[in-house]
PDB file of N, CA, C, O and CB in Angstrom:
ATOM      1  N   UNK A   1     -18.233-111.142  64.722  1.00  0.00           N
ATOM      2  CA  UNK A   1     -18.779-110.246  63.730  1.00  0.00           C
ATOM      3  C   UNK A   1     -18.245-108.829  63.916  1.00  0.00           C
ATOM      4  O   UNK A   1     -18.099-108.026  62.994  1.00  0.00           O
ATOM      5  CB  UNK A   1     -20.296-110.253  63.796  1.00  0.00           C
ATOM      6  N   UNK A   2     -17.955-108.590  65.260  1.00  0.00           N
ATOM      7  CA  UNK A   2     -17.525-107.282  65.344  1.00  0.00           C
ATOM      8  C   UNK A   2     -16.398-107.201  64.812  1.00  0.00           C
ATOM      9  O   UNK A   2     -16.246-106.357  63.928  1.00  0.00           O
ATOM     10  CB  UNK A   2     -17.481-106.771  66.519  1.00  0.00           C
ATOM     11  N   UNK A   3     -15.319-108.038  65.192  1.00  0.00           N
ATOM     12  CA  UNK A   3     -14.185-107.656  64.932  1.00  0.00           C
ATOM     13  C   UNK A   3     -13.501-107.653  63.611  1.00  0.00           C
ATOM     14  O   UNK A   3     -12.460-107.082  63.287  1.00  0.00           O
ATOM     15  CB  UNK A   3     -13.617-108.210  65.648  1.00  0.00           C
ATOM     16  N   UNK A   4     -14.460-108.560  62.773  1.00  0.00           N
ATOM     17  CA  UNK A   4     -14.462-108.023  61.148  1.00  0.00           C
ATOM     18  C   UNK A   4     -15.217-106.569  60.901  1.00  0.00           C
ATOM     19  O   UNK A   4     -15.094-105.843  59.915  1.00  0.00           O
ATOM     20  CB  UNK A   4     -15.355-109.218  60.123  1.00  0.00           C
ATOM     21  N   UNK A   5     -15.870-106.394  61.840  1.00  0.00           N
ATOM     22  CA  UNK A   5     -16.546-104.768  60.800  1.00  0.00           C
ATOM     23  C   UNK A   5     -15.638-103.663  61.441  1.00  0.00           C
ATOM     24  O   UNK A   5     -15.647-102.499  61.042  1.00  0.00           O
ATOM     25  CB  UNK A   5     -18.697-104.143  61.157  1.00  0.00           C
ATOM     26  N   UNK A   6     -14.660-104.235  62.722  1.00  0.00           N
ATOM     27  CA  UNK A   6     -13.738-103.325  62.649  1.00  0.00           C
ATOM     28  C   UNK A   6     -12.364-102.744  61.935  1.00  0.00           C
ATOM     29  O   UNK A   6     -11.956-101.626  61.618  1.00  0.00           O
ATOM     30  CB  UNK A   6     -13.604-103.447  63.412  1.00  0.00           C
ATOM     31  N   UNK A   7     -11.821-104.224  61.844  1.00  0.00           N
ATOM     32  CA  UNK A   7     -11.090-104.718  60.839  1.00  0.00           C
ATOM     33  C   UNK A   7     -11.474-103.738  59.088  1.00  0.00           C
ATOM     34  O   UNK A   7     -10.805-103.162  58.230  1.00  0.00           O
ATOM     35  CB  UNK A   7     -11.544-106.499  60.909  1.00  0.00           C
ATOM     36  N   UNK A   8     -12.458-103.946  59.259  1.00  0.00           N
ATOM     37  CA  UNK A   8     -13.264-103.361  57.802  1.00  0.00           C
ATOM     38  C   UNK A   8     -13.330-101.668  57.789  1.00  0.00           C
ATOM     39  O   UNK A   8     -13.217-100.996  56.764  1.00  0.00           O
ATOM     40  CB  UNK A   8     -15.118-103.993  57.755  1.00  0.00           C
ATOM     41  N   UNK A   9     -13.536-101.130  59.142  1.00  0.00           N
ATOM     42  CA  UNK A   9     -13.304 -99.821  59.086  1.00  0.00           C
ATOM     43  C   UNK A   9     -12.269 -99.065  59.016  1.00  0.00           C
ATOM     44  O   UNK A   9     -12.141 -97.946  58.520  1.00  0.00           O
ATOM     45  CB  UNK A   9     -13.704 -99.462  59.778  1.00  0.00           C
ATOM     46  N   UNK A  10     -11.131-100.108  59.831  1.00  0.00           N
ATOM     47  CA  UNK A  10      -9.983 -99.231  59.683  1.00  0.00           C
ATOM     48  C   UNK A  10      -9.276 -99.469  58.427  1.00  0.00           C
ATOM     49  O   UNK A  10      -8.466 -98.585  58.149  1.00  0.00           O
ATOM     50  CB  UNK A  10      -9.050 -99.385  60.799  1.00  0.00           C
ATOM     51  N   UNK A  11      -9.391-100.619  57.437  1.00  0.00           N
ATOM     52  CA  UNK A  11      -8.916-100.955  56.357  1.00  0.00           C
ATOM     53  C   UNK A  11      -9.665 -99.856  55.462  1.00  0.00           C
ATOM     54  O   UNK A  11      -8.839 -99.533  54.608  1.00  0.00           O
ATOM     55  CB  UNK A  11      -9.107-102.460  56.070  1.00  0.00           C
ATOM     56  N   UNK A  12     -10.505 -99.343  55.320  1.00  0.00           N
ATOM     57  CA  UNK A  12     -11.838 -98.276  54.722  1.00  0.00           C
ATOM     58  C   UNK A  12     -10.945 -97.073  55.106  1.00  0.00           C
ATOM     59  O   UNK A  12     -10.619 -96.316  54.191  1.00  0.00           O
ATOM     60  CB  UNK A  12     -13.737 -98.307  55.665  1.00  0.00           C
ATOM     61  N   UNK A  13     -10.442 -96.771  56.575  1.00  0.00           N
ATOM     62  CA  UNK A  13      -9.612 -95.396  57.207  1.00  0.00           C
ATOM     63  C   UNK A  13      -8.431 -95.035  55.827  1.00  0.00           C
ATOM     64  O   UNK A  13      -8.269 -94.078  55.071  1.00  0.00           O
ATOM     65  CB  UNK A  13      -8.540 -95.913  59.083  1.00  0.00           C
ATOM     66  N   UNK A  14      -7.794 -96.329  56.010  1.00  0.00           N
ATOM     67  CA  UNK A  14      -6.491 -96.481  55.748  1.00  0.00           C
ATOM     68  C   UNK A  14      -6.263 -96.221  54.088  1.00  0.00           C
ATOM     69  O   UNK A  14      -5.658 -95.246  53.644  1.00  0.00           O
ATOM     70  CB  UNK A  14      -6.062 -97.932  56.278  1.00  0.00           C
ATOM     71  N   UNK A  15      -6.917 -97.376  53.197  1.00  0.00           N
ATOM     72  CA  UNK A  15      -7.734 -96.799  52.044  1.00  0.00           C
ATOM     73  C   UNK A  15      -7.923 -95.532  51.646  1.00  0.00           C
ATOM     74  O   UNK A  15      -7.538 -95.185  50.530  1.00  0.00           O
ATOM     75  CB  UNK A  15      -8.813 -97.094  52.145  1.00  0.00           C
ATOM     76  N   UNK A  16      -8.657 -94.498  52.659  1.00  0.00           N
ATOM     77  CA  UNK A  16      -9.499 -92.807  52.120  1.00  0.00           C
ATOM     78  C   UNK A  16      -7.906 -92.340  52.797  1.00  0.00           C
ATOM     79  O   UNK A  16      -7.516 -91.516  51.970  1.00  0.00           O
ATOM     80  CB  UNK A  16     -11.652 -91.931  53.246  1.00  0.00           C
ATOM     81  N   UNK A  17      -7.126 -92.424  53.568  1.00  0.00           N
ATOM     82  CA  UNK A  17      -5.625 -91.561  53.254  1.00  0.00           C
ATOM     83  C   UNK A  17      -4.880 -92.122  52.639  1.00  0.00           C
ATOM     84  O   UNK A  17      -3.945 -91.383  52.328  1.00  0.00           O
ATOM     85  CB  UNK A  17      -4.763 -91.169  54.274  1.00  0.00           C
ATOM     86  N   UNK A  18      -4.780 -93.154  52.250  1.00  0.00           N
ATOM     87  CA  UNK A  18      -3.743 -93.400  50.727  1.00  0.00           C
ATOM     88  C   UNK A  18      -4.896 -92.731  49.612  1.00  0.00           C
ATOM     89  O   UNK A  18      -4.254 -92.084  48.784  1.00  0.00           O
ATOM     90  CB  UNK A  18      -3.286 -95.599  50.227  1.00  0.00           C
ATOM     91  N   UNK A  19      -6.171 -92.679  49.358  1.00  0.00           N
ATOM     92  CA  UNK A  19      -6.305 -91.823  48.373  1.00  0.00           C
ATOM     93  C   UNK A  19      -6.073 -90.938  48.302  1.00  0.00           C
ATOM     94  O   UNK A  19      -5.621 -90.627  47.200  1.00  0.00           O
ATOM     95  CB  UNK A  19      -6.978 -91.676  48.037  1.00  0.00           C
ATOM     96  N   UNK A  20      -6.167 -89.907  49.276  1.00  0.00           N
ATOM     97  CA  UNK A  20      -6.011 -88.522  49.353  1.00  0.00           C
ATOM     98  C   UNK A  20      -4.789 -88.107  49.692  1.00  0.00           C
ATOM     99  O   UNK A  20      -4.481 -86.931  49.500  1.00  0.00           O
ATOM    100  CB  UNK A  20      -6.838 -87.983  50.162  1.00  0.00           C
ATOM    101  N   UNK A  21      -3.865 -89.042  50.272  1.00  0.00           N
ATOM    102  CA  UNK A  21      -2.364 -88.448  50.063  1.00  0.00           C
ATOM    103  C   UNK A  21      -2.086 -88.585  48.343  1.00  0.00           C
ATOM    104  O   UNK A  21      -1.271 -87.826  47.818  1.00  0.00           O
ATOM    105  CB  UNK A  21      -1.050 -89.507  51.091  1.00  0.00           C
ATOM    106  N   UNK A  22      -2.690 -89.419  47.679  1.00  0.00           N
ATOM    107  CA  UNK A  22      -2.111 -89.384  45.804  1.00  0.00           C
ATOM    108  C   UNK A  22      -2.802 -88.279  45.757  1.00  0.00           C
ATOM    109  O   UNK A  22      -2.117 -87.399  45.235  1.00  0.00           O
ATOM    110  CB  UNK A  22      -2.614 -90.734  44.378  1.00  0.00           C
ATOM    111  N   UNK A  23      -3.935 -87.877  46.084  1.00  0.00           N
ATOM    112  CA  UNK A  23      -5.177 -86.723  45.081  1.00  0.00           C
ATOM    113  C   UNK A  23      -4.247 -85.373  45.287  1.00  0.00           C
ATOM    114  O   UNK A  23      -3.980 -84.544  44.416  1.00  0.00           O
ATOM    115  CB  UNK A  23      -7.314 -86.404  46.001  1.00  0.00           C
ATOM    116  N   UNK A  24      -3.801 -85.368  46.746  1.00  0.00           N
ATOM    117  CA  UNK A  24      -2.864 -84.347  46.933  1.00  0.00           C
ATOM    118  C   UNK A  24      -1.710 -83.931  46.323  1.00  0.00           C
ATOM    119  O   UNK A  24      -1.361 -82.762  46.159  1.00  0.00           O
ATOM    120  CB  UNK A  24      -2.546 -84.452  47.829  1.00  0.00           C
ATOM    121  N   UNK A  25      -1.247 -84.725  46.058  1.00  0.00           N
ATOM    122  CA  UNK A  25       0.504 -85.273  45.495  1.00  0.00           C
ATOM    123  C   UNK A  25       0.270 -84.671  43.788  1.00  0.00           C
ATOM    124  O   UNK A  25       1.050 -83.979  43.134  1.00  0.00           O
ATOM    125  CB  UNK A  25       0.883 -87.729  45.559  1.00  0.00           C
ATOM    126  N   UNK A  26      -1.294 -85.301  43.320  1.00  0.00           N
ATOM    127  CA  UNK A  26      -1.068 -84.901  41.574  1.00  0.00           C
ATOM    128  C   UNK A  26      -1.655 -83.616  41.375  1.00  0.00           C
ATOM    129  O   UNK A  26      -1.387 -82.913  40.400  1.00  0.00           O
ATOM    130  CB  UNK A  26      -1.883 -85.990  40.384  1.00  0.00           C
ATOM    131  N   UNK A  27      -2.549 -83.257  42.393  1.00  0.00           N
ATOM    132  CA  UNK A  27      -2.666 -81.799  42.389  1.00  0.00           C
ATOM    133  C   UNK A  27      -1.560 -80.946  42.364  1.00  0.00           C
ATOM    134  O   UNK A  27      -1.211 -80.123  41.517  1.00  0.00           O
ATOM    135  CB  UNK A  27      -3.312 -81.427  43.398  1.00  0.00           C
ATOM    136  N   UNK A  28      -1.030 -81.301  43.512  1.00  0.00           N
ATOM    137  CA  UNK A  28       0.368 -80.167  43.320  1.00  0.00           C
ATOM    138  C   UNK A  28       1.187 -80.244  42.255  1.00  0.00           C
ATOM    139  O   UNK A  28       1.421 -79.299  41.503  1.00  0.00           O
ATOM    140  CB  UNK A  28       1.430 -80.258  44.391  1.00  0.00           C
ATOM    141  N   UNK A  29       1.625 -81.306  42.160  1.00  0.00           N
ATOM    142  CA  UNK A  29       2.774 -82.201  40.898  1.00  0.00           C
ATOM    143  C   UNK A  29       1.533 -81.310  39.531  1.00  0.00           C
ATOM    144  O   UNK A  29       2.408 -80.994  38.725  1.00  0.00           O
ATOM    145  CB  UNK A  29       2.729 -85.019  40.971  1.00  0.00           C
ATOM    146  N   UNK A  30       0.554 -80.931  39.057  1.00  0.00           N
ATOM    147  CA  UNK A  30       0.140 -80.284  38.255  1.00  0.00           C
ATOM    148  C   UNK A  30       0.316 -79.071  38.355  1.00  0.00           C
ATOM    149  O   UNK A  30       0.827 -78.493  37.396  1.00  0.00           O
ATOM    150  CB  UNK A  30      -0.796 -80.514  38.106  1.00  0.00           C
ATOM    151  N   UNK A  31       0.075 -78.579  39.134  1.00  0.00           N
ATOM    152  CA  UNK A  31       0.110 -77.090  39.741  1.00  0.00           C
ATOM    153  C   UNK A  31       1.367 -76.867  38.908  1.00  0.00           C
ATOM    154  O   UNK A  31       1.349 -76.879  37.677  1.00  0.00           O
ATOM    155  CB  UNK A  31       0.252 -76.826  41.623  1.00  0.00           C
ATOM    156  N   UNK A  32       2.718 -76.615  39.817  1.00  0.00           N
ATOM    157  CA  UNK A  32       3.700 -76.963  39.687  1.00  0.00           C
ATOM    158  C   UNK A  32       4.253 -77.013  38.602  1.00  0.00           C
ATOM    159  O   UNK A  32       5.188 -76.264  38.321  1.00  0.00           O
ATOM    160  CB  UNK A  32       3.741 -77.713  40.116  1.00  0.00           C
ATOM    161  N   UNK A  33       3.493 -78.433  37.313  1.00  0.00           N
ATOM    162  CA  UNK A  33       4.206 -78.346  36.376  1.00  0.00           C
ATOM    163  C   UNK A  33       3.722 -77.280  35.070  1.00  0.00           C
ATOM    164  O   UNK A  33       4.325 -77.077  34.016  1.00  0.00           O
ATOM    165  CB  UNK A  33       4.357 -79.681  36.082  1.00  0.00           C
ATOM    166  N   UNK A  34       2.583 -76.761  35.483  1.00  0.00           N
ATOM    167  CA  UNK A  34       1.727 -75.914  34.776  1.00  0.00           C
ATOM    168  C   UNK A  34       2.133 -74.510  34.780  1.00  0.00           C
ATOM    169  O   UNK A  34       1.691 -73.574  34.113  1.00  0.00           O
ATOM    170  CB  UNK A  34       0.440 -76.026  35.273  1.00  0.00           C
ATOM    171  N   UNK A  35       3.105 -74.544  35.701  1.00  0.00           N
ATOM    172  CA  UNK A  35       3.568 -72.949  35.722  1.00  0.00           C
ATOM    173  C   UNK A  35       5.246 -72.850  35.640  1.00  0.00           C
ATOM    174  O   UNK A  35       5.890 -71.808  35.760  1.00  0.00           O
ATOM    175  CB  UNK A  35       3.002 -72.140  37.311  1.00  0.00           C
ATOM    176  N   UNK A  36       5.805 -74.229  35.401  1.00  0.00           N
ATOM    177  CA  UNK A  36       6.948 -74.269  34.486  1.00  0.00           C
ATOM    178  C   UNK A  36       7.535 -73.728  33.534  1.00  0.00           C
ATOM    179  O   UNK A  36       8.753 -73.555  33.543  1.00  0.00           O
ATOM    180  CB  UNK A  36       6.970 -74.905  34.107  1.00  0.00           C
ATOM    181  N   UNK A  37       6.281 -73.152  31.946  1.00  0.00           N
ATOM    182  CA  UNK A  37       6.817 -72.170  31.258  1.00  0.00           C
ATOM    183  C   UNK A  37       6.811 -70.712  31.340  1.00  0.00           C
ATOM    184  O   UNK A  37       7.283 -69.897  30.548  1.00  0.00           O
ATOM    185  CB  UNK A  37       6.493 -72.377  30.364  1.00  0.00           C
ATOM    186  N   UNK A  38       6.011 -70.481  32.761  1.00  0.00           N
ATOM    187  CA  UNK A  38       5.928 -68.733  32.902  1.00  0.00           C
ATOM    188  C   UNK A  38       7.260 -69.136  33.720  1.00  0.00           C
ATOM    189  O   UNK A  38       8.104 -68.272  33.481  1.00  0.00           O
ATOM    190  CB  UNK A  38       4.295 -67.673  33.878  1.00  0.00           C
ATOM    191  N   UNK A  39       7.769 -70.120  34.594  1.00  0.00           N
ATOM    192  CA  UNK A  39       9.049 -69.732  35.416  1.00  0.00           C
ATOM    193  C   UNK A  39      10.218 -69.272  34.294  1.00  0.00           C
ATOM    194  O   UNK A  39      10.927 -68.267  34.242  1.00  0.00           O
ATOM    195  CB  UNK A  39       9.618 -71.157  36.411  1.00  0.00           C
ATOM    196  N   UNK A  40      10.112 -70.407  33.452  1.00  0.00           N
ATOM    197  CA  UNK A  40      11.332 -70.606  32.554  1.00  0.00           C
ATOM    198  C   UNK A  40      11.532 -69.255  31.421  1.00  0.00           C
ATOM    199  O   UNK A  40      12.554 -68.649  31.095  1.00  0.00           O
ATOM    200  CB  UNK A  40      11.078 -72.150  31.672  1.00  0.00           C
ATOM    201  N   UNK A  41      10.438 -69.125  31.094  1.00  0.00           N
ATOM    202  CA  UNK A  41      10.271 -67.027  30.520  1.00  0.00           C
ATOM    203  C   UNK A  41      11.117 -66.087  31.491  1.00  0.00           C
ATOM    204  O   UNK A  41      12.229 -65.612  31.261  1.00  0.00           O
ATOM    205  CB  UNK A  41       8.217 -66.156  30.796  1.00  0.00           C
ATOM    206  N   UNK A  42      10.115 -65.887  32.938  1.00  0.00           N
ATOM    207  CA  UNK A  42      10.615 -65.313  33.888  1.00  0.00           C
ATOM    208  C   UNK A  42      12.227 -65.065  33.661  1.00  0.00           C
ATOM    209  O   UNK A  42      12.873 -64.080  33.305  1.00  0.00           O
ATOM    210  CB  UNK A  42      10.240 -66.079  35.017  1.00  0.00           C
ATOM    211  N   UNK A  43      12.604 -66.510  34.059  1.00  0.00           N
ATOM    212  CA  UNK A  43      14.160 -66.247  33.905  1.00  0.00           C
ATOM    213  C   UNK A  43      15.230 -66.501  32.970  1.00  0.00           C
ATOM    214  O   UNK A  43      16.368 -66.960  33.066  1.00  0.00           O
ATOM    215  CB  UNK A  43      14.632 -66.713  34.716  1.00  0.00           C
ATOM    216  N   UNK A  44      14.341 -65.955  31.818  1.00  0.00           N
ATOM    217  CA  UNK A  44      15.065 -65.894  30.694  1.00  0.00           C
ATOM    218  C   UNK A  44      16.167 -68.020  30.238  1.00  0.00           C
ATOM    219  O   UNK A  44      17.360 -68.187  29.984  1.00  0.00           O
ATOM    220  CB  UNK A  44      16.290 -64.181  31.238  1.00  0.00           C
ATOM    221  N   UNK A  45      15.520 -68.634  30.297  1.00  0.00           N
ATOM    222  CA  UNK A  45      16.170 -70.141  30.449  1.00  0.00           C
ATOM    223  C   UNK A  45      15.885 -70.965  29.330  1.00  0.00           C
ATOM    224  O   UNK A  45      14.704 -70.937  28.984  1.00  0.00           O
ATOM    225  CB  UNK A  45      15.637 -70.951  31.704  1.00  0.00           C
ATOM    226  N   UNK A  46      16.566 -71.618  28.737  1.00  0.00           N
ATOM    227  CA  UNK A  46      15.943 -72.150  27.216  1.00  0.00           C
ATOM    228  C   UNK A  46      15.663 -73.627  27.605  1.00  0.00           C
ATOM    229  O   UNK A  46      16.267 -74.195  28.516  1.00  0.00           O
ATOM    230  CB  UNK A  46      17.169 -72.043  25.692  1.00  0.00           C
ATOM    231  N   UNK A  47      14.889 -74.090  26.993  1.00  0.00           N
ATOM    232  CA  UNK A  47      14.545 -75.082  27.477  1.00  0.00           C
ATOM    233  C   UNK A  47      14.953 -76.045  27.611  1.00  0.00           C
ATOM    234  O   UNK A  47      14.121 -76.814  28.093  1.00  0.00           O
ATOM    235  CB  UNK A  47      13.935 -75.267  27.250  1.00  0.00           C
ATOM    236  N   UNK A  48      16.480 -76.751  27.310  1.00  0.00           N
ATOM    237  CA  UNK A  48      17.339 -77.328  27.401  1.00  0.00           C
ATOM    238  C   UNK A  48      18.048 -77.170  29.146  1.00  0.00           C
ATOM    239  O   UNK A  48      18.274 -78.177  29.818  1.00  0.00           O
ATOM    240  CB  UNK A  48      18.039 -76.906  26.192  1.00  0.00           C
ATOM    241  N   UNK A  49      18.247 -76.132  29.524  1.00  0.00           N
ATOM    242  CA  UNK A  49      18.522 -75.603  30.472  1.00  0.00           C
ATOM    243  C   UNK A  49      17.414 -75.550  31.601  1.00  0.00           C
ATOM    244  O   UNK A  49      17.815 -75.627  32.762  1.00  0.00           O
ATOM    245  CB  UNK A  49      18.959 -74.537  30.049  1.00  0.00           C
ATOM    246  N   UNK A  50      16.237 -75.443  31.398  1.00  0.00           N
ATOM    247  CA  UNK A  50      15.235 -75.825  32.130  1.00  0.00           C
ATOM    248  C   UNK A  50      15.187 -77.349  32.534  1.00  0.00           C
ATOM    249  O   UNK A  50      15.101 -77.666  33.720  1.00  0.00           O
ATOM    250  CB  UNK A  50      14.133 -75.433  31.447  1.00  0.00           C
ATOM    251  N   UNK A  51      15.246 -78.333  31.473  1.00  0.00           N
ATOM    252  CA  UNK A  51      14.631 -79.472  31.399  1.00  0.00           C
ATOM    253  C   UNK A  51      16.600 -80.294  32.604  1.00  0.00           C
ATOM    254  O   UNK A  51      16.805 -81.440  33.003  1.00  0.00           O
ATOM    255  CB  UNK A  51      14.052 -80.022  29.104  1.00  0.00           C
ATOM    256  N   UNK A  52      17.324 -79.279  32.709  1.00  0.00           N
ATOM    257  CA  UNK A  52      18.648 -80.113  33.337  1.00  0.00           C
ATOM    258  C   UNK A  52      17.896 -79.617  34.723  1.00  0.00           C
ATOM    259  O   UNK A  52      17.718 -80.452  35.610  1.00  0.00           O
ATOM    260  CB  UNK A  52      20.662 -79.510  32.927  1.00  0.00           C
ATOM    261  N   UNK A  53      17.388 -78.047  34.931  1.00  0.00           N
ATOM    262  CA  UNK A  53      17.174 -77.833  36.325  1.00  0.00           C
ATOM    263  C   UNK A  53      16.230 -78.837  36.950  1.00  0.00           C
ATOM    264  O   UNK A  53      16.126 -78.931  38.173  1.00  0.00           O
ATOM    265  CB  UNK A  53      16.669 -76.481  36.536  1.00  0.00           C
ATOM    266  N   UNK A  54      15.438 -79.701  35.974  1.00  0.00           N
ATOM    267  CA  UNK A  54      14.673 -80.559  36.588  1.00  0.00           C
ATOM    268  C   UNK A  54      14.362 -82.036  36.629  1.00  0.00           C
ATOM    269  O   UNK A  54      13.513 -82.837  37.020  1.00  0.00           O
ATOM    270  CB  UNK A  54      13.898 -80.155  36.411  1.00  0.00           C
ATOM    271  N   UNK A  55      15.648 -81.942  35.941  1.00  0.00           N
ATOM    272  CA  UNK A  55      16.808 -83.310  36.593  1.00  0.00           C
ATOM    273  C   UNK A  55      17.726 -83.703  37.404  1.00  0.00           C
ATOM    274  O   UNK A  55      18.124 -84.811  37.764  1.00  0.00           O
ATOM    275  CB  UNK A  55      17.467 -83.674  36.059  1.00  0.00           C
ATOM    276  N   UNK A  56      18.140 -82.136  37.752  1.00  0.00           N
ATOM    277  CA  UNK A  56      19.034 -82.679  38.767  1.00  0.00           C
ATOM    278  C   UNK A  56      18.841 -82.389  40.447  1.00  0.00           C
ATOM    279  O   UNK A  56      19.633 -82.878  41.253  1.00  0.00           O
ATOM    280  CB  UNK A  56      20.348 -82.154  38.346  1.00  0.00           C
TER     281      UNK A  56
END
């Protein structure tokens, strides 16, 4: 019995940091893409020219 409820905790561990490495990841990845058109103003860049800087 134990060694399933351990089994069960660390699978539960393992679980809550794969969530929170994504929760992290789309936070930033928003951040980030939310301040894309004050960069692209900033430096004078049309959006054609923006959309290559963030392809390549």
């Amino acid at each position: 019995m134990s060694v399933r409820t351990g089994q069960s905790a660390e699978v539960t561990h393992w679980r809550n940091a794969v969530v929170t490495a994504y929760a992290v990841s789309g936070i930033a990845f928003a951040s980030w893409v939310s301040r894309l058109p004050a960069i692209r103003d900033g430096l004078d860049l049309t959006p054609e020219v923006s959309g290559c800087c963030c392809c390549a």
